[in-house]
Every structure is written in C-alpha cells, then in structure tokens.
C-alpha positions in Angstrom: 70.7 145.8 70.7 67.1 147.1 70.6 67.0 147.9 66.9 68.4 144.1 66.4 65.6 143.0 68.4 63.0 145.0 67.3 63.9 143.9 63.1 64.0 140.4 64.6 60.5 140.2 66.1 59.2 141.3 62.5 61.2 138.7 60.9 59.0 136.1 63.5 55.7 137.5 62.1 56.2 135.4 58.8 56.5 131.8 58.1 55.8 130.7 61.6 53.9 127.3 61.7 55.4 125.4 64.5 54.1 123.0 66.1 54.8 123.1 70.3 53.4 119.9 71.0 55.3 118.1 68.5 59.0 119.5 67.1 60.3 117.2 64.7 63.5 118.7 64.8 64.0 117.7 68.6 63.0 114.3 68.0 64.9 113.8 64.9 67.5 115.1 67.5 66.7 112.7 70.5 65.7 110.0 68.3 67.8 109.6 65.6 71.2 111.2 66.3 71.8 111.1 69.7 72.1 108.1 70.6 74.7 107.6 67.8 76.6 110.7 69.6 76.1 109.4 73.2 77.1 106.0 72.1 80.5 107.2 71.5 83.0 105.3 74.0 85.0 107.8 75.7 87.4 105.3 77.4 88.7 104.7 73.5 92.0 105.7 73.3 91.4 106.9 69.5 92.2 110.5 69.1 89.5 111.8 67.0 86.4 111.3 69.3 87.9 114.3 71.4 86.9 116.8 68.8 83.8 114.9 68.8 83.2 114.8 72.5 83.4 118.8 72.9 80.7 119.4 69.7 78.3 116.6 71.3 78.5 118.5 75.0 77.6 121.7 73.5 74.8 120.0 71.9 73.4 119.2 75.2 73.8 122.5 76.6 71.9 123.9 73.7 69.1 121.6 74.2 69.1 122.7 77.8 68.2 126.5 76.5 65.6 125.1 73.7 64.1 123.7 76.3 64.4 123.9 79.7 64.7 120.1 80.4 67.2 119.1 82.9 67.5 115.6 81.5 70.0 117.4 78.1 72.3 118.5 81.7 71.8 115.4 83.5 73.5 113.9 80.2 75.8 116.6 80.0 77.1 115.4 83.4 77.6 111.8 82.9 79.6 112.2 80.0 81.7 114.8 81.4 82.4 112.9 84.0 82.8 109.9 82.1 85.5 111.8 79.7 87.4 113.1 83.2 87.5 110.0 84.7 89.1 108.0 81.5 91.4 111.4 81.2 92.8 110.9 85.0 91.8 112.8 87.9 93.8 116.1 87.4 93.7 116.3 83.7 91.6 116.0 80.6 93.9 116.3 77.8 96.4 113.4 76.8 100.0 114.2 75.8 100.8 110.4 75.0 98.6 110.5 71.6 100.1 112.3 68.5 100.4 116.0 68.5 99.9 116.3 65.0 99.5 119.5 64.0 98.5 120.7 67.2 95.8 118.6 67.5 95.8 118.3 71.4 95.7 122.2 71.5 92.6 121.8 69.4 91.4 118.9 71.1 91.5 120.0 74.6 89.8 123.6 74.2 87.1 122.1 72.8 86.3 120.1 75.8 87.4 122.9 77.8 85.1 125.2 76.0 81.8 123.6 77.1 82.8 122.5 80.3 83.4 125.9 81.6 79.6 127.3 79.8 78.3 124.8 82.2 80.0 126.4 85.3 78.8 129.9 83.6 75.1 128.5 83.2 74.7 126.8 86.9 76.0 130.4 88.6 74.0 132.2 86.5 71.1 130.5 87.1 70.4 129.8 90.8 67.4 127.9 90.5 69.7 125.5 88.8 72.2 125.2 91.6 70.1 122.7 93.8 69.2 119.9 91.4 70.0 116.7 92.4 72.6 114.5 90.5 71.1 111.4 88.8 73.9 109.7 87.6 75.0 106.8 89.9 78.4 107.1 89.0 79.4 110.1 90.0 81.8 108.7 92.5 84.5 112.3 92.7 84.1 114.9 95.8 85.1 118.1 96.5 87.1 118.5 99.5 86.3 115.0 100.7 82.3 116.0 100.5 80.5 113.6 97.8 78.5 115.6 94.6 74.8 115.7 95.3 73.9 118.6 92.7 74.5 120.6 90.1 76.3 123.4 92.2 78.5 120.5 93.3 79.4 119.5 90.0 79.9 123.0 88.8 82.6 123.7 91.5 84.2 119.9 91.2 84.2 121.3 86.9 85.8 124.7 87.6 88.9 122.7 89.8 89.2 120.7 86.3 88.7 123.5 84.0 91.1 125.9 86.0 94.3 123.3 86.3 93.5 122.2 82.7 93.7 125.8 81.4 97.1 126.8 83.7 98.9 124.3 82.2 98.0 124.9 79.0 98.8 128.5 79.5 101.7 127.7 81.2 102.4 125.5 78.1 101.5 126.5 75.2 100.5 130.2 75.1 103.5 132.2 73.3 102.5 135.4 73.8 99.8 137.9 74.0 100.5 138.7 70.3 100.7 135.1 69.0 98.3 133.5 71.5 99.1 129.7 71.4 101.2 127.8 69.6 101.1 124.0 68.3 103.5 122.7 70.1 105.0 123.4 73.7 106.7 126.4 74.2 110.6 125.8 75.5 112.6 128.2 77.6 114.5 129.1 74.8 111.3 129.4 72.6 109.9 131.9 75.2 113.0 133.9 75.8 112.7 134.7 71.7 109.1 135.5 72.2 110.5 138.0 74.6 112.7 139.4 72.7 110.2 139.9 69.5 111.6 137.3 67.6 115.1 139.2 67.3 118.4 139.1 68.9 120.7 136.3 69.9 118.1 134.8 71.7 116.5 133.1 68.1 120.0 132.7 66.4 119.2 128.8 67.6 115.2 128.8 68.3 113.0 129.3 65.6 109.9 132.0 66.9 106.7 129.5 67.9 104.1 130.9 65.0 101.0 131.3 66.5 97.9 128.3 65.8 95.6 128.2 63.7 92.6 131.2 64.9 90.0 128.4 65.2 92.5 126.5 67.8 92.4 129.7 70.4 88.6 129.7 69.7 87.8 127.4 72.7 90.4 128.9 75.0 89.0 132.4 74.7 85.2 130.8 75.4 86.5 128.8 78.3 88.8 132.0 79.9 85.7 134.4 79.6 83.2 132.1 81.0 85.3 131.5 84.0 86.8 135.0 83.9 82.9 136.3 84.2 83.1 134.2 87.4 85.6 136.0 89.4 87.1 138.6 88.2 90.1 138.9 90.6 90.7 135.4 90.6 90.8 135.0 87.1 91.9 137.8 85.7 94.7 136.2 83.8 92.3 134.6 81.8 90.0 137.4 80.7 93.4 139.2 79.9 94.0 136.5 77.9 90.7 135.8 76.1 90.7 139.4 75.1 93.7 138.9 73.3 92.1 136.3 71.5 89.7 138.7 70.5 92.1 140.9 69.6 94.2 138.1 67.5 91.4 137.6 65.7 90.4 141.1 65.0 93.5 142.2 62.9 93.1 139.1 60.6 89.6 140.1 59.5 88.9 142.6 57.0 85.7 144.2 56.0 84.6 143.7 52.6 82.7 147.1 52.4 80.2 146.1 49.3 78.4 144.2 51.6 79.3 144.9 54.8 80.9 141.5 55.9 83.7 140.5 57.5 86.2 137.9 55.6 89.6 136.4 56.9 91.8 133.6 56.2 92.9 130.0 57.8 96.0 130.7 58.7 98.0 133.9 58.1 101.2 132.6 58.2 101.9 128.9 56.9 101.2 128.3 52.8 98.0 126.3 52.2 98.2 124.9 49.0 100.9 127.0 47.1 103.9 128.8 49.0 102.7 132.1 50.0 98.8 131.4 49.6 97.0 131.1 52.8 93.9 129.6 52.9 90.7 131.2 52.9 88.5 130.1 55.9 86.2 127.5 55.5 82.5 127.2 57.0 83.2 124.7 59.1 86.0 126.6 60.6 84.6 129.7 60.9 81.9 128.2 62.5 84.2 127.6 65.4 86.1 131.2 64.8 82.7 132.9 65.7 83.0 131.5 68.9 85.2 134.3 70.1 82.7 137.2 69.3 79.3 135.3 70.3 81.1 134.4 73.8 82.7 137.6 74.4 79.0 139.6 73.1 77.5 136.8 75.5 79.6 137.9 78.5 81.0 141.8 78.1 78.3 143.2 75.8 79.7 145.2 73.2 82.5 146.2 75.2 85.0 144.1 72.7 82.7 143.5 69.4 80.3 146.0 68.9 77.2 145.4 67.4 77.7 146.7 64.1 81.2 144.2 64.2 78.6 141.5 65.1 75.9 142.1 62.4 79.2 142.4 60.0 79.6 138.9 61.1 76.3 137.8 60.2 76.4 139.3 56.9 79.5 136.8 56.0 76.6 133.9 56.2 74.0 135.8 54.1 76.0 137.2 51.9 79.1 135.5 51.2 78.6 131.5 52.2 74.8 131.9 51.2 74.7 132.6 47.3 71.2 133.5 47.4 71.2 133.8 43.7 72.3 130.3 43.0 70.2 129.1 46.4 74.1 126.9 47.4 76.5 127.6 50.1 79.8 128.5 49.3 82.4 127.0 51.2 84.6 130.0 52.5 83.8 132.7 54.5 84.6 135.3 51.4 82.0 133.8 49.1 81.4 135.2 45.3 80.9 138.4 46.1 83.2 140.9 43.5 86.9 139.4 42.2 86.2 136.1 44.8 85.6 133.2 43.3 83.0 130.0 43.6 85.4 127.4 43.4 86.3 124.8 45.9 89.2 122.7 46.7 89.0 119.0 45.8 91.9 117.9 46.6 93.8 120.0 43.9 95.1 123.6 44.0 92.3 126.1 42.7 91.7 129.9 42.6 90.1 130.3 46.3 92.5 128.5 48.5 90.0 127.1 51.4 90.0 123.3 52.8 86.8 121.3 52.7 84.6 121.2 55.2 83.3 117.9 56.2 79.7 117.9 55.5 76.9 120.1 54.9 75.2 119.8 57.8 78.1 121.7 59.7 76.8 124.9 58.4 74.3 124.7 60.5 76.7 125.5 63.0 76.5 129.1 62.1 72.9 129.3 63.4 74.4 131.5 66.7 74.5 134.5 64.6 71.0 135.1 63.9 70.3 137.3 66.5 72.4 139.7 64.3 71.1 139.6 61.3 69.4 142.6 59.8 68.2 140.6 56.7 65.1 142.3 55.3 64.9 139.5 53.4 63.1 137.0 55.0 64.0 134.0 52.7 67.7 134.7 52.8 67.9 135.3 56.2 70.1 133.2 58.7 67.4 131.6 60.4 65.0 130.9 57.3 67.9 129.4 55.2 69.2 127.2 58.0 66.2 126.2 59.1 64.9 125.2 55.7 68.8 123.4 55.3 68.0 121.2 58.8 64.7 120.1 57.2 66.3 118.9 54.1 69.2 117.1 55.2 66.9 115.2 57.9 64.4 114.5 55.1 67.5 113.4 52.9 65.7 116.1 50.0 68.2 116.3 46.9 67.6 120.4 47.3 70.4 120.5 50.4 72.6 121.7 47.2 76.1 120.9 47.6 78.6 123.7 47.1 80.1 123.7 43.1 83.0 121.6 42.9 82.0 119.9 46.3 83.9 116.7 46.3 82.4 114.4 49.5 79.3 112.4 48.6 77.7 112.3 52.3 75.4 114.8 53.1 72.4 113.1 54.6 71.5 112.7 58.6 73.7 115.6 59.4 77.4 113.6 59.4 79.8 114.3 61.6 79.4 115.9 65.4 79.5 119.9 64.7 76.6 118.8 62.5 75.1 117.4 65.3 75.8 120.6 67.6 74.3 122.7 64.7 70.6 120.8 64.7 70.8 122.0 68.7 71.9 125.7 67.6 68.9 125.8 64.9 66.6 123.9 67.6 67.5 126.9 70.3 66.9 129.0 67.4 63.3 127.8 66.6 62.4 127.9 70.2 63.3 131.7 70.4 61.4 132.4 67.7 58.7 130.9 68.9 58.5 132.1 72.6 58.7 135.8 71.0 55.7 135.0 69.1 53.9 133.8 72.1 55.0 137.2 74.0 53.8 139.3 71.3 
C-alpha cells in the first residue's frame, strides 16, 4: 500500500489549484442537486425511488468524509429514519410492490448497504458516538430508552440492518456458490441447491440461478461492515460476504495487455442473442466494485490484493477511458485488442452491454483512485473524472458521449448514482488536497 501512496502523492504535486475557501463542487452539490435528491418523498409508494434512496444516503456519507461536517450525517439520519418509518417498524424492504426481475433484492441492499457504513463509521469513530440527534422526529427507542445521539442511532440501525439481512438470507440466498437469487428460495428449490442441481430432488424444481453480480454488491458491503463489528456475532455474514467476493472473482478475467480486469452482466441468462451475455456496463460496474473497495476497506488485502485492486483501476483508465479518442466507453472491456467501441441502442450489436443511464454515473467509479498507478497524469482516474464533474456541471459540450450513445441527457449529473458520484469525486478532491497541505 506504500508504493500506491507514495505514486499518489506525486500525482498531487501537479494541477493542484483548489480553492479551500470556496469548492464549487460542494456547492454545486448542496446547492443545486440536493435539494432535488432530499426532496424525494420517501412515503411514495413508487418503486423506483428505492434505488434512488440508497445512492442519495451514500452521498451523504461521502460528504461526511470530504468534510467533516456533521450536518451531511444529521441528514443522513432523518431520511433513514424517515425511509424506516414509511417501511414499518421491523422491515425496510416491501414485498407488496412488483418483484420484477429481482428488483426488491436490488432494492433492498442498496439501502441496506449504507445503512450498515453508518453503524461502521459511528464505532469506528468515537468522537462521533456522543453527538446529539437534531432531528425532532426521531420518535423510535431502543429498549424502551428514547435516541439522543448518534451511538443511539447506530445501535437502533444495526437492530434494522441485522433482521433485514436474516430474512433476506433466510430468503433469498441459494447457496454459497450461487449467492442470491431473484426470487425466494422454496423448500424444494433449496433441497436441489443441496443436491448440486442433480438428482430427484430438481426432476420438478428448476435450480434458482444465481442474480445478477451487481444485486449481491450491497449484501457483501452491508455483511462486512457489520461482520467487522462482531466477529462472533456475525460471523454468518462475513462468511457470507466473502463468498460474494469469491462469486465475483471467478467471473472476472484479466485482460493481460493492459493489466485490467473485464467480466460480464450476467453469466448465465442471454442478453440480447441466446447464448450472449452481456458485457458489464459502467454504471453497473460501478456498483460491482463495491465488493473489492468494501472488503480492501475492512480486511486489507486479505481477499483482493493490491495488485487485484490496481487491476481494477486499470479497467477505468484503460478500457472505459479511450484516452486516445478523450470518450468513455460504455463497458468495462473497452477497445482494447478484438473488443469493440460499439454500444447498444436499443438494437443487437457486436459488444453486448446495456446502457447506462447517464454520463454523470461514471463518476461513480471515482473510489478507485487510490489504486491507480497512472503515470500519466491526464489520464489518470482522478484527473479525468474530475475534469468530467466540471463539465457536466458547466453543461460544456466536451463531456463526450460514448459512440453510438443513444440518451440525449447528460447535463446536471441525471439520475442519483450520478449524484453519489459528485460526493465520491468531492471526497476525492479533498484527499488530494489535505496530502498537499501535509507535504
């Protein structure tokens, strides 16, 4: 981890005029998007502002380690409360809306996913613990005592995060080889599991395929965070994160010209011609590096190395970054050799990956600049996201869609991952800045 640190701090030396007093990108953040974000009703009973919810809560925790202002938490809380409340008093996912495609599997972890980081942060940091509440709504206890701080809220949070995850585990998790599945897992389903898919158990019960890698994202986040917590107490669920990891590890495969790691959507349903997965997208994989930054964040390299990790970083620089055409590509496998720059639109072409909603969800991949080795400065993750944020805030025509991009809407950063990527690349600008200031 040194040597990443030590190429890092001489990436800093160049192209460093910040201002501290005054960070446009924070109050382009405060000012112009979030109050479109918090604004979101939470008591709706529409499915899609779930998704939305878990992207908009990381963004708060992000601002939180930009800047060290408790008021990004204080939000954090009411809305998490607020999203609890209108989910019931046990549970935060809802069963009644339509499953489609696994969509509350999806949904769920990624509230999940940020609730539990905030357990994480508040035990990790003590000074943290004793900050009072300022919400006046925050009318739940925890064992009949009322919540007055944050350690409060962190343990009333775990109870919710913990009985949310057993039941989806209890649920929906096939096995440690297929991780979860879309749908709920019957007896009969399970006993086929069991049995590896073979044997008179499955003559009448099709195997449960495994979701999507991007749906087990969250889980694994959520299970480590909590798993870091106690380690007795929840073993199960670093047992189970870990074979997240693992899931995830034999679908990607190293792409040794460049020394990145590529993989696909889905490995076992057709994408857009039987027998064709899809190549990831960027906004998926966005949510698929999740599993390495968490489990790096919490277990070190014991799981991903670091040469695993700065593989991952080179899939940004040098396959969805075409640093000779100065675009992003939209899949995780780039241009680079036999690979192709087309993208879908809606019709079946040569490189198989979905659209990804708009370009500002890129910016979502702003986690893995720590790992980048770029001697490059001006193709380096930071510089070329940075320079990306800018552009899509200033609506300049150079945020270049990718060829064959078919939405029209790039401007203001659409869409909530967009939103939680100005956070990463605002957490990102402040790092760079306070090792300046230390040097």
């Amino acid at each position: 981890m040194k040597q990443i640190i030590v190429i890092f701090c001489l990436v800093l030396l160049v192209d460093c005029a910040f201002s501290q007093e005054k960070n446009p990108l924070r109050e382009a953040f405060d000012q112009r998007l979030e109050p479109i974000y918090s604004g979101i009703d939470y008591k709706n009973p529409a499915t899609y502002w779930w998704q939305g919810w878990g992207f908009t809560l990381m963004a708060y925790l992000r601002m939180y380690e930009a800047t060290d202002d408790v008021q990004y938490l204080d939000k954090f809380i009411k809305h998490t409360h607020g999203i609890i409340k209108a989910k019931g008093d046990n549970v935060i996912w809802n069963e009644q809306m339509q499953n489609h495609n696994g969509t509350i599997v999806l949904y769920t972890g990624q509230l999940l996913r940020p609730m539990a980081e905030f357990v994480y942060l508040v035990n990790q940091k003590n000074e943290l613990g004793n900050v009072e509440l300022k919400s006046n709504d925050l009318q739940s206890n925890v064992n009949g005592k009322p919540l007055r701080n944050y350690q409060d809220f962190a343990r009333f949070l775990e109870l919710k995060v913990q009985k949310s995850l057993d039941y989806m585990n209890e649920t929906y998790w096939v096995n440690d080889t297929r991780c979860y599945g879309k749908n709920k897992i019957t007896k009969f389903q399970r006993n086929c599991t069991d049995n590896n898919c073979k044997g008179f158990a499955c003559i009448f019960n099709d195997c449960p395929s495994p979701i999507e890698i991007n749906f087990n994202a969250s889980y694994a986040a959520a299970m480590f965070y909590l798993g870091a917590l106690d380690t007795v107490k929840y073993a199960d669920y670093t047992h189970k994160a870990t074979q997240i990891c693992e899931y995830f590890k034999v679908r990607i495969t190293e792409y040794k010209p460049n020394q990145s790691f590529t993989w696909f959507h889905d490995n076992h349903n057709d994408c857009f011609a039987p027998g064709i997965p899809c190549r990831e997208d960027v906004s998926h994989g966005a949510i698929d590096i999740q599993i390495p930054l968490v489990a790096f964040q919490v277990h070190g390299d014991k799981i991903f190395s670091e040469i695993e990790m700065q593989k991952f970083a080179n899939t940004f620089t040098q396959n969805i970054w075409d640093k000779g055409n100065q675009i992003f590509q939209n899949n995780v496998f780039g241009i680079s050799g036999e690979m192709t720059p087309d993208t879908i639109c809606n019709q079946i072409v040569n490189n198989n990956s979905p659209n990804f909603y708009a370009l500002g969800e890129v910016l979502a991949w702003m986690p893995i600049h720590v790992f980048d080795q770029s001697t490059d400065v001006s193709n380096s993750v930071f510089e070329v996201l940075y320079q990306q944020t800018v552009r899509l805030l200033n609506n300049d025509p150079l945020a270049l869609k990718p060829k064959g991009y078919c939405r029209d809407y790039t401007a203001n950063l659409s869409g909530s991952q967009s939103f939680y990527g100005l956070s990463e690349v605002i957490k990102a600008q402040s790092l760079r800045e306070k090792i300046i200031r230390e040097k």
